[in-house]
N, C-alpha and C positions, 0 to 999 in steps of 0.2 A: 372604667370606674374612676370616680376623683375622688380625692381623699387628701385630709390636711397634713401625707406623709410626700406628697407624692409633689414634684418642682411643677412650677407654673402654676399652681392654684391658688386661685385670684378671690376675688368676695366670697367672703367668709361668713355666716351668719354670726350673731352672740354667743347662740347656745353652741358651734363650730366652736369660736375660739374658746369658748370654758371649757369642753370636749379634750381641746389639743394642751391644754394648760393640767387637766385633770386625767389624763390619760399616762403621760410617764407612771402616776402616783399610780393607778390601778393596776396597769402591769408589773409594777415594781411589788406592791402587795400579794397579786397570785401568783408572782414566781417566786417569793420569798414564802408564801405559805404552803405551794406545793414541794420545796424545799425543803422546810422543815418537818412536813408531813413525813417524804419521804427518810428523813434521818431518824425521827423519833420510831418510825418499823424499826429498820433498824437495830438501833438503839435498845429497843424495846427486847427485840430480838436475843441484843447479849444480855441484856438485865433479869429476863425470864432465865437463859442458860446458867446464869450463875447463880442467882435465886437457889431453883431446883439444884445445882452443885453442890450447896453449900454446907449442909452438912458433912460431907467426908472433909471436913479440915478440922474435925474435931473440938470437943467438949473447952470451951477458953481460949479459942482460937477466935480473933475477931475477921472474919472475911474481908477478901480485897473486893472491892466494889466496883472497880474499873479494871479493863484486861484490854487487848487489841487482837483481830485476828491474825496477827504473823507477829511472829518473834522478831521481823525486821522492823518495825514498827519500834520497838524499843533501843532500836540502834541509834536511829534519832533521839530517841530520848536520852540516850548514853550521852551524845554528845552536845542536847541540849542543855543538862546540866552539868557539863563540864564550861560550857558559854557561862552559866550562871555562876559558877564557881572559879571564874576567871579564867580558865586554861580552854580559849576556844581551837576550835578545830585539833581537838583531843579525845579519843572518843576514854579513854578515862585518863583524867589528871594524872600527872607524874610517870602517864607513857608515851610523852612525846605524839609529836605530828601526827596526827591520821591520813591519808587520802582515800578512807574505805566508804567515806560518807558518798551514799546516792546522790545528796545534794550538797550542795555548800551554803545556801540562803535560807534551806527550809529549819534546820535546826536553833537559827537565829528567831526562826517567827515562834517558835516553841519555848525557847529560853524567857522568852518575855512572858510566857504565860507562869514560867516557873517561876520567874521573878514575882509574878503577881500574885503567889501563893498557889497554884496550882501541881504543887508535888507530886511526889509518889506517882502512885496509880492514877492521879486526880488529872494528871497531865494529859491522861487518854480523854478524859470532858476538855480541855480546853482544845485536844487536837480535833476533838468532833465540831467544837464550835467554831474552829478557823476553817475545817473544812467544808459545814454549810457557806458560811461565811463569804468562801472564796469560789462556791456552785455561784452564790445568788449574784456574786460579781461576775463571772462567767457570763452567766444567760443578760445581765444588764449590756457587758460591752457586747456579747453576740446579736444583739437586735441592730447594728450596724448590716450585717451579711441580709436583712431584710430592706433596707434604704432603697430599692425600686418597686418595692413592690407594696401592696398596701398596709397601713399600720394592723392593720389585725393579723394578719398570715406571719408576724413576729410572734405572734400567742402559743406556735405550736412550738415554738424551741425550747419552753421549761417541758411540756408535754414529750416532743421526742429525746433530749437526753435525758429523762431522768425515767425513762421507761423500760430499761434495759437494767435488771437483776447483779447480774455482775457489774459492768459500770457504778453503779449504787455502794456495791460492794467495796468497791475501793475506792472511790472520793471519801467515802466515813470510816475506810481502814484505822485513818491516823499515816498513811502514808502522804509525800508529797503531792499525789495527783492531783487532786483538787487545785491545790497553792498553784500546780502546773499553769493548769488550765487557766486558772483566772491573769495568770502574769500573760498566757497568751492571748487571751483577749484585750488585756491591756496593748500589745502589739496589733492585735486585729484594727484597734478604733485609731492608734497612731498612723498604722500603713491605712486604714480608711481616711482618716485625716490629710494625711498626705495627699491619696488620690484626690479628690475630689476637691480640694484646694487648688489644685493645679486647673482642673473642670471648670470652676468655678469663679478665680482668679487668677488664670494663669499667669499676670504680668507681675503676682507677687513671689516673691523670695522663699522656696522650697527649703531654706537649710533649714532653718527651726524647728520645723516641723521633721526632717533629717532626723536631726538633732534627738529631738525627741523620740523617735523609731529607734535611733541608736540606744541610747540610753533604757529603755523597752528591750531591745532585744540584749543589752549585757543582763538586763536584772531573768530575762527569761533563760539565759545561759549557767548563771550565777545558779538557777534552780535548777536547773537538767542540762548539762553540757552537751548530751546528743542533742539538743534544737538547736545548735548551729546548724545545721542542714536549713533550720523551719527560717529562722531568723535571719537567712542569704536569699530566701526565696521572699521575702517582705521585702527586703532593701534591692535586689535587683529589680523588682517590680517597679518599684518607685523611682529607679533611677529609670528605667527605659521610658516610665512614662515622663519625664523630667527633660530628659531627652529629645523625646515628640512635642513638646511645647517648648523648651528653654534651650534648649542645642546640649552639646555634649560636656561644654567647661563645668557645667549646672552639676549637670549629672554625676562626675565622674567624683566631685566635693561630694553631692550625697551620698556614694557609698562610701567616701571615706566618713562622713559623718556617721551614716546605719551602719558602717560594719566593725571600725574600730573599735570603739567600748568593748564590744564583744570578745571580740579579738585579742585585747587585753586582757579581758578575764578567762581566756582559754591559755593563753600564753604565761598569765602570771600562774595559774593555780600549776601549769607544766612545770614552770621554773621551781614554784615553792618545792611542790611532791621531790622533783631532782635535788634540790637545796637538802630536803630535811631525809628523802626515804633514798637515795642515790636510783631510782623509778620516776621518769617523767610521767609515763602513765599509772593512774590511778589504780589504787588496790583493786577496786572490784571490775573495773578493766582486765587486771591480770588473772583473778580468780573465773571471770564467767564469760570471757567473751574470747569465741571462737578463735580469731586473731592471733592470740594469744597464747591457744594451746600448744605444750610443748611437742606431742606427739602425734601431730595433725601435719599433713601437706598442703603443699597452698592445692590441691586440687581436692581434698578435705576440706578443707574449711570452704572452698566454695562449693561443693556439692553441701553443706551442713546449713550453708547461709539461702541455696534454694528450698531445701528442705524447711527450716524454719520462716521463710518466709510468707510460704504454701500453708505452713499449716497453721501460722496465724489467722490467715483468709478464712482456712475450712473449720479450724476449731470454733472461729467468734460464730460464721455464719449458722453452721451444723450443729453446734452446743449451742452456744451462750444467746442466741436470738433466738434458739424453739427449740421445743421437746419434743416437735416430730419431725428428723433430721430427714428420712425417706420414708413422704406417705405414700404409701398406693404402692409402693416399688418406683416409683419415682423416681431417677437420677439428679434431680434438684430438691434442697431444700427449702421449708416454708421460711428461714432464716433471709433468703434471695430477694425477699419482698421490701426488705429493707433499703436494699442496693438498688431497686428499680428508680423510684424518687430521686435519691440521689445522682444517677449518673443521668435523670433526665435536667436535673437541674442543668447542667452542662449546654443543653441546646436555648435554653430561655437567654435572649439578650439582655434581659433584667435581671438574670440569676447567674449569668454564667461566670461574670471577674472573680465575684465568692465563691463561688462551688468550684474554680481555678486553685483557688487559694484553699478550697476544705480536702480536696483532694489531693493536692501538692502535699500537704501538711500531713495526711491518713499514710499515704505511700511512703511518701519517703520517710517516717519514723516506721515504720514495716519492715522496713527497709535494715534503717539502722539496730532497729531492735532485733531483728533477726541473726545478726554478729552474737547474740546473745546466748550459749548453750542453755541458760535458764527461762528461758521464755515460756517454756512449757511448763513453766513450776507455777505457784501462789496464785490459783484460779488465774492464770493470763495478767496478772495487774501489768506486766510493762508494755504489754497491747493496748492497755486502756484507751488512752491518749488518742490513739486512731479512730478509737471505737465514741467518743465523743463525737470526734469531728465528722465521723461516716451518720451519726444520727443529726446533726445537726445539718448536714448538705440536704438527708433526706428529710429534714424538717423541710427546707428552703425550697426544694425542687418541690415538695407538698402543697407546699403555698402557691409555688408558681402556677401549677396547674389549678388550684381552685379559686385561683382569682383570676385568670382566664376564664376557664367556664363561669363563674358569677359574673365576668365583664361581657362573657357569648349572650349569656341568655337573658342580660339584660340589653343588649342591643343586637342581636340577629333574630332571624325569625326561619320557622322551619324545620330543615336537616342540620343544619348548623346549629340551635341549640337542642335539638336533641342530640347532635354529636356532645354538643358541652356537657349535658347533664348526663350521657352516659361515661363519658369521662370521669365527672366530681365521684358518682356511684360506684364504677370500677375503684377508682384510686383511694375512696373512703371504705368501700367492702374491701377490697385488699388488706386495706390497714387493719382491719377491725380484727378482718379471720387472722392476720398477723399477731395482733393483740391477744387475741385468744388464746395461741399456741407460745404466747413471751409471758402469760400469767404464771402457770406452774411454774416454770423458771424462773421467777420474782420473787415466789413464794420459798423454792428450792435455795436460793440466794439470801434472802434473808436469815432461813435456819442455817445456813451453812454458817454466815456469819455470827451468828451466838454460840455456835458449835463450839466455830473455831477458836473463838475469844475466850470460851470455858475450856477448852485443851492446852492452850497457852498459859492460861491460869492454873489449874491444877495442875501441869508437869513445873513447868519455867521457871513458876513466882511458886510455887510450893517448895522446889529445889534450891530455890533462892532462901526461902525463909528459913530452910533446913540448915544450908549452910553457913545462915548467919548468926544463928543461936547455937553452933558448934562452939565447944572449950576444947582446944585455947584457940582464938579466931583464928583462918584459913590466914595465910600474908599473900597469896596468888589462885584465883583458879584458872584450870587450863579449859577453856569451849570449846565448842565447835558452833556454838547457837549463841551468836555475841550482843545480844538484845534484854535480853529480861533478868538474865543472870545476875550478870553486872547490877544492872538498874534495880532491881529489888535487894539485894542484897547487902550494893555499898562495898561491895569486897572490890579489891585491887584484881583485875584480869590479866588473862592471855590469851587473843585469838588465835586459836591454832589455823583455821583458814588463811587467815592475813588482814581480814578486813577492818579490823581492830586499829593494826598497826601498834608496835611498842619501837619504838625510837628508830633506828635504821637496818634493822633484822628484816629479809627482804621474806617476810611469811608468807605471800598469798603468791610470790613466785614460786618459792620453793612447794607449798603443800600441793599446787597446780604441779607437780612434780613427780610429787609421792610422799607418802610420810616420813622418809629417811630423811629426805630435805628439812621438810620442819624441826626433826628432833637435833640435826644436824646445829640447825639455828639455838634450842634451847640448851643444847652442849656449851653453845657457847656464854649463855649468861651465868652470870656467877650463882654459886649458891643456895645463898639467899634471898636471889631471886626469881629461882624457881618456881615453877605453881607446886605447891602441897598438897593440891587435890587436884582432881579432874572430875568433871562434870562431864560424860560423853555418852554417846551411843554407841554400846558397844561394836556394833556390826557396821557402823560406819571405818573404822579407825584399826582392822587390822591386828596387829599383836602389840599396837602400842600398849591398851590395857592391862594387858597379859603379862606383859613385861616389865612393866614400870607402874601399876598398881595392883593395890588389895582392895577389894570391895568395903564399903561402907555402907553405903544403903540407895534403894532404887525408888524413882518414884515414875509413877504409873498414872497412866493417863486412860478412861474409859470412854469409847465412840472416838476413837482418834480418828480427824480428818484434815489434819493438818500438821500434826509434830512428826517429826523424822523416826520416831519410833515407837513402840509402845510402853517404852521404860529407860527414862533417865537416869542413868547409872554415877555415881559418887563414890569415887576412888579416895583414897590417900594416895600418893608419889612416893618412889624411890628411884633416884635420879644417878646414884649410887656408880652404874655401870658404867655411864658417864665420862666418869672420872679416872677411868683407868684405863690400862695400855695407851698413855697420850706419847709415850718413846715404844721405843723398838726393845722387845723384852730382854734382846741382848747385846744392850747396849753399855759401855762398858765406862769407868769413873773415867778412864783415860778419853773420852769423847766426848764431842758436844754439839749438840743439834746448830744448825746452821740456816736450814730452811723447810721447811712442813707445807703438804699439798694434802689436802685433807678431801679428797674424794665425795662427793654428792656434796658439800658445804658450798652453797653459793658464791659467798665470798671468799671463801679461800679461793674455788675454781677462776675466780674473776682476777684477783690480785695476780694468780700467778697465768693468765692471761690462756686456759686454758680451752681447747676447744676439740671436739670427739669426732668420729666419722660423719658420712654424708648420711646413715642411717640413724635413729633416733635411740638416745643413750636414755635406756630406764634406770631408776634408781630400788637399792637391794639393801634390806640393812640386816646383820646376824648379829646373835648374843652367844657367843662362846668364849672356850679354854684356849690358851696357847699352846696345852700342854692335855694328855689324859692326866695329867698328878698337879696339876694348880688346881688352888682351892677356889679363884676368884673367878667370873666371869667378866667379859671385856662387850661393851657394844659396840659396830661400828657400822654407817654408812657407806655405800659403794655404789658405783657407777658402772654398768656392765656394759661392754663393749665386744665386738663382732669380730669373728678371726678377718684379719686382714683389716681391719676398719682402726680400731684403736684410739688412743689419746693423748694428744701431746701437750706440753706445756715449757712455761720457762722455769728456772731454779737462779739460786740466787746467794748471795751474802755468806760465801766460800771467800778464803785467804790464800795468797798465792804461797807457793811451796812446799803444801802439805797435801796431800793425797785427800779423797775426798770420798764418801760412800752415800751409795743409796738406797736406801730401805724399804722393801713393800712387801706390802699387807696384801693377803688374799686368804680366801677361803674353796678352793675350788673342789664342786663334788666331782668332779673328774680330772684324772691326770690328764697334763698336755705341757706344753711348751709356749714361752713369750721371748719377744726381740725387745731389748731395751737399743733404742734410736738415739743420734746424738749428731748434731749436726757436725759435719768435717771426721767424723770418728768409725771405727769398725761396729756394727752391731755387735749386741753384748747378748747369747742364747741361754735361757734358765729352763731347765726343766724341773717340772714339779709331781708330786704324787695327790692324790685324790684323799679327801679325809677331812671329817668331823670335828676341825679345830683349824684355829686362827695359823697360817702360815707365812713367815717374813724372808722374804727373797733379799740376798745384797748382791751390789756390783761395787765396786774397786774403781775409782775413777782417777787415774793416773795425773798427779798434776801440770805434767806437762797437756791434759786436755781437759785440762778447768774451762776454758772459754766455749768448751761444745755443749754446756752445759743450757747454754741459750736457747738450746731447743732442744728439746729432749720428747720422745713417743716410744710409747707402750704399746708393744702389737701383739695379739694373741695370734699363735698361730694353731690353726686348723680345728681349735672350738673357743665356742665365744668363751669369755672370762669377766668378774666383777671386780674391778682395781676399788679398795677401801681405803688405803691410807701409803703415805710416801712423805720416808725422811730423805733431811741431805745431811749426813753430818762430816767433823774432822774430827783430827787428833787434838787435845789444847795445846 
């Protein structure tokens, strides 16, 4: 078949070239209107759900008219209007640095819309129109991946990505995806630029076009820093083909051109995070990704990263592509129909550089997202990206075969086109009974979406509204859901996750910890700057509740299919316990603290250069008496530690010639015994008794071995024990 898409086609008629001159415009219109078809379901979707909601908000209450389905949705938004209100890369003013944002670029394309008056709740319209916006730039650069084969067989790729219910679901979340995808087809038409320039004119100069890939691939970094993986696999491309036509000096300037920019923007946002959070890696690195779990082994996390990688594959295929995962008893699903196209694209010489490159791109972010213990969460959204590129290969290999059979059977005769036209008929009835069983699913996906956007509304922004017509206003809340809260309410936060981030309190280490960690962290801010309420799920959060608030009031969510619980619980704080037992209860005017190792405190552990056995140190926190006859209660954090395994550290800022003591906190529900260690020195033996209150052990440290102080270990012997607090003091 000849075609005015296709090289070497020579006389052209008129009505040809008005054809090829009118043809971008009509594809550009049905994949902009099958786009917006698809947003305004959608759309439609939440507008109907909230609609019907909206009387339970009560008689004078004016409804919020916009919601999104994930409360992370509003995360961005937190820190788009902190862009707009001058404190960028904050997710709320006046707490310092963030690195919890998913993106770093996409809150900037948000801010603009807040500039442009799109506030409040209104900000979820302007994020739905950036993310058509950035679908219908998607499918314009993806018509590149069609460039051998004939211009109509590019028609199927508005048709295969926007066919898939979930996919759908999250380009019009209000998440980054969309923005994703479109910055990676901006890299698709740069790395296609490249290639075929080289094709085309190999005796011109590749860097500019380099240049351009590179600068392509920092802005696609800039939005999701795992597509550095995607954005090595562009610019190695490029360089090898650079290579085989311009030798190797060519080549090796282009990847410093395609990879550099990148590079900088992976390396400066490392340096900023360590600058401002003393964490080069990113908050929601350390809160959700495997890697990073405290009490995982590296042969856990890589059994956890096969695990989620498998079931990325089986979820999209078995879920999210058909509603009938096993027909017939069948060990495959009708989902696998989608994979066929695709991996034939692979064998087409006219299809295979792309489908190199859709494939590259689907795996290896599987790959990376799979580090992700969340993956399984918010219908799949951080599989989307894959799930794009696997419809759009299967768009491509689709094409390939039926423009072959329309090229058979219009020039063979016989077996031969009846082999072609049983081919188009297999591969179009496949697709169809495929279609059939991705319907329910579409429709499944849509309600879920208005569901979800009306349960986000009525708990989040209902919770929100509650607390901000509170007397006398809140000065801190404390979350766990750091998205809608904040953003509706205007109130001054606290992520207790970390993803938030408040200055250089390392939150989403510590709470990846346990919640002694975090409260350990909130010990340490002052007072007043406390959160006075908490907004939590109770059942998430342990006896923080319990302990440190009184109920205020809950708000409830009806058909939940997406909040963390069925009732959003609103505390007042009392932080109180806090503050007390910060010395040794019998500690006398004649003394005076010299050095403090504050047990589960991240930074304390750090400063004093601490480090626990080769088994994994959980953290324990108690609220008790010193005493059965004290009136007060004491809280404290602790780190529990294995007979023989233990904890050592250094001590510090002792004066020479005075004798020196040190003080530790335990709680243990069993008697036993510990070795205080000291480097060059005799072990120091305590034994202790079992009991329902705070217990403080001393040792005597002779000044003539002040300097053994430099290392010093805690060893339980013969049952584990939780070390919570250790003084150093002297005489004045």
């Amino acid at each position: 078949m000849t075609t005015s898409s296709e090289p070497g086609n020579s006389a052209q008629s008129p009505g040809s070239d008005r054809w090829r001159r009118l043809e971008p415009k009509v594809y550009a219109f049905l994949a902009g209107a099958l786009t917006l078809w698809i947003a305004h379901l959608f759309v439609s979707s939440l507008k109907l759900q909230l609609a019907y909601a909206d009387a339970r908000w009560g008689p004078g209450v004016p409804p919020l008219q916009w919601s999104a389905p994930l409360d992370d949705v509003f995360i961005h938004f937190d820190f788009a209007r902190s862009i707009a209100f001058g404190a960028p890369f904050e997710w709320i003013p006046g707490n310092g640095y963030s690195s919890g944002g998913t993106s770093l670029l996409y809150p900037f394309v948000l801010a603009a819309g807040y500039l442009a008056g799109f506030v409040d709740e209104r900000l979820m319209l302007w994020a739905t129109m950036v993310g058509a916006t950035c679908v219908f730039a998607c499918l314009l650069g993806s018509r590149v991946l069609f460039h051998r084969l004939p211009i109509w067989t590019s028609y199927l790729a508005p048709l295969f990505l926007l066919s898939v219910g979930a996919l759908d679901w999250t380009l019009f979340s209000g998440m980054e995806v969309a923005f994703f995808l479109a910055v990676w087809a901006l890299n698709l038409t740069a790395w296609h630029r490249l290639t075929t320039t080289l094709e085309t004119h190999p005796e011109q100069s590749p860097l500019l076009n380099a240049t351009i890939l590179g600068l392509a691939g920092a802005i696609m970094i800039a939005t999701r820093p795992e597509a550095a993986v995607i954005v090595a696999v562009f610019g190695l491309w490029g360089a090898v083909k650079i290579a085989r036509h311009q030798g190797m000096r060519p080549a090796l300037a282009s990847v410093l051109l395609a990879g550099v920019p990148g590079a900088l923007v992976l390396v400066g946002h490392a340096l900023a995070n360590h600058h401002f959070t003393g964490e080069s890696s990113a908050a929601g690195a350390l809160a959700k990704l495997e890697l990073h779990h405290p009490y995982l082994s590296r042969t856990d996390v890589w059994n956890a990263w096969k695990h989620f990688s498998l079931y990325q594959i089986f979820r999209i295929t078995d879920y999210h592509l058909t509603d009938m995962p096993r027909p017939g008893g069948v060990n495959i699903s009708v989902g696998w129909l989608m994979w066929a196209p695709a991996f034939g694209a692979l064998f087409s010489s006219r299809t295979r550089r792309p489908a190199i490159i859709l494939w590259l791109s689907a795996l290896l972010w599987i790959a990376v997202t799979a580090l992700n213990g969340q993956v399984r969460w918010q219908n799949e959204r951080y599989t989307m990206p894959a799930v794009a590129w696997l419809l759009l290969c299967s768009a491509l290999g689709t094409g390939s075969l039926l423009s072959w059979a329309y090229e058979s059977v219009r020039a063979e005769t016989g077996r031969r086109r009846l082999g072609a036209v049983f081919a188009a008929t297999a591969v179009v009835g496949g697709l169809g009974f495929w279609l059939l069983h991705q319907a329910p699913k579409f429709q499944g996906q849509m309600w879920f979406y208005g569901r979800a956007s009306r349960n986000i509304r009525d708990q989040h922004m209902m919770a929100a509204r509650h607390l901000r017509s509170l007397t006398p206003k809140p000065r801190r809340v404390l979350l766990g859901d750091a998205g809608a809260i904040p953003y509706v309410s205007y109130l001054p936060a606290l992520d207790i996750i970390g993803l938030g981030g408040y200055h250089d309190l390392p939150f989403a280490r510590a709470t990846r910890l346990g919640v002694p960690g975090a409260v350990e962290l909130i010990q340490r801010m002052g007072p007043r700057e406390r959160p006075d309420v908490m907004a939590l799920y109770p059942s998430w959060w342990g006896t923080l509740p319990l302990w440190f608030g009184s109920r205020m009031f809950g708000v409830d969510v009806r058909g939940n299919v997406i909040c963390g619980g069925a009732t959003k619980v609103v505390y007042q704080t009392d932080w109180r316990a806090l503050d007390r037992g910060l010395v040794p209860s019998e500690l006398t005017d004649a003394e005076e603290l010299r050095d403090e190792l504050d047990f589960a405190d991240l930074l304390s552990e750090k400063a004093h250069h601490t480090t626990f056995g080769k088994y994994p140190s959980h953290l324990n926190m108690k609220i008790l008496r010193v005493s059965p006859t004290a009136r007060e209660e004491i809280w404290d954090g602790g780190r529990s530690t294995l007979a023989g395994d233990g904890a050592s550290f250094q001590l510090g800022g002792v004066q020479a010639g005075r004798d020196a003591k040190i003080w530790l906190r335990i709680a243990p529900s069993q008697a036993g015994k510990l070795e205080l260690r000291r480097a060059g020195a005799d072990a120091m033996v305590r034994e202790f008794p079992a009991g329902d209150q705070w217990r403080e052990l001393s040792f005597v440290i002779p000044q003539a071995q002040l300097e053994s102080l430099s290392q010093v270990s805690i060893v339980p012997i013969k049952r584990s024990l939780v070390l919570y607090h250790l003084w150093l003091t002297q005489e004045k």
